[in-house]
C-alpha positions as CSV (number, residue, x, y, z in Angstrom):
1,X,81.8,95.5,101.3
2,X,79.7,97.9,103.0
3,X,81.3,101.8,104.6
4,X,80.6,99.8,107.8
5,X,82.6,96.6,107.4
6,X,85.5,98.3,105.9
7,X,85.5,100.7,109.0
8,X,85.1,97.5,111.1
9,X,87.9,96.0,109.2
10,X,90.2,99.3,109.4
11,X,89.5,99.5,113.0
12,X,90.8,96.0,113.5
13,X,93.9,96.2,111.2
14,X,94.6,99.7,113.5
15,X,94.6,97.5,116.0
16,X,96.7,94.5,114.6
17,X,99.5,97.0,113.2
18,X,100.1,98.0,116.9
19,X,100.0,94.9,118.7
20,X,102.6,92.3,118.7
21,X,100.6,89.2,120.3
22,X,97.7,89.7,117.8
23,X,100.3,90.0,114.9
24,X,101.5,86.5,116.4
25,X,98.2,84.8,116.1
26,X,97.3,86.1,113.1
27,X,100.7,84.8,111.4
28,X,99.8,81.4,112.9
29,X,96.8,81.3,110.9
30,X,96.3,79.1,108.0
31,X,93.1,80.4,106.5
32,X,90.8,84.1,106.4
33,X,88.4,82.2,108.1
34,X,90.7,82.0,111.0
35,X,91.5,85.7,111.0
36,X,88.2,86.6,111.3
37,X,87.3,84.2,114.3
38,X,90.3,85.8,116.2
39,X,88.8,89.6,115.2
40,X,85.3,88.1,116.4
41,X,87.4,87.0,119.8
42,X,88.5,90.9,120.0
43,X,84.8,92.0,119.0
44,X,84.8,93.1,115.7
45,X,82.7,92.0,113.0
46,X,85.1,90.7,110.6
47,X,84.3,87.9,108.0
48,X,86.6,85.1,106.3
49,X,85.0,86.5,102.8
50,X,85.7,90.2,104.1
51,X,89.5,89.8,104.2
52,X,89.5,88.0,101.0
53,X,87.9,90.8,99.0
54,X,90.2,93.1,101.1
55,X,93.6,91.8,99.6
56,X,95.8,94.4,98.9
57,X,94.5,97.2,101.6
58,X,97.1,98.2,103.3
59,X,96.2,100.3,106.3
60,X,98.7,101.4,109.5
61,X,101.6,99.2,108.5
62,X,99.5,96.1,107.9
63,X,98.5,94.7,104.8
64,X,96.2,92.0,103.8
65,X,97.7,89.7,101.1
66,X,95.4,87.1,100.1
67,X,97.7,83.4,99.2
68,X,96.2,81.3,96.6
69,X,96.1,77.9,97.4
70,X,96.0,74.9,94.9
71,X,92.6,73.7,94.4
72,X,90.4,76.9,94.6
73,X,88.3,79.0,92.7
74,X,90.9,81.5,90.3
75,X,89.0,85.0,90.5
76,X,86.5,84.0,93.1
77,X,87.8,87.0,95.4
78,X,88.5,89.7,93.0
């Protein structure tokens, strides 16, 4: 990830950690993919792939945890 997309990415999880109807949709959503398209909606330039390789950053009281789902690659994302 480049210094840009993981300032892109901090500024939106700044901006999830403060606001309760974001936090809502983003806890609705099944997939990264998902999370990115409602950043996108907010204009930031957040990808799918982005958040995976960001599991674990934890940043103003929000962390990305990536959830393994049967079926997928093991180690694909870290």
């Amino acid at each position: 990830m480049t210094d840009a997309s993981s300032q892109e990415l901090g500024r939106f999880l700044r901006l999830l950690g403060r606001d309760s109807r974001l936090q809502a949709q983003v806890h609705a959503c099944i997939t990264a993919d998902e999370v990115a398209l409602i950043a996108q909606d907010y204009g930031f330039a957040v990808t799918g792939d982005q958040l995976l390789l960001a599991s674990g950053r934890h940043e103003s009281g929000v962390t990305i945890e990536r959830v393994d789902h049967p079926g997928e690659y093991p180690g694909r994302y870290y």
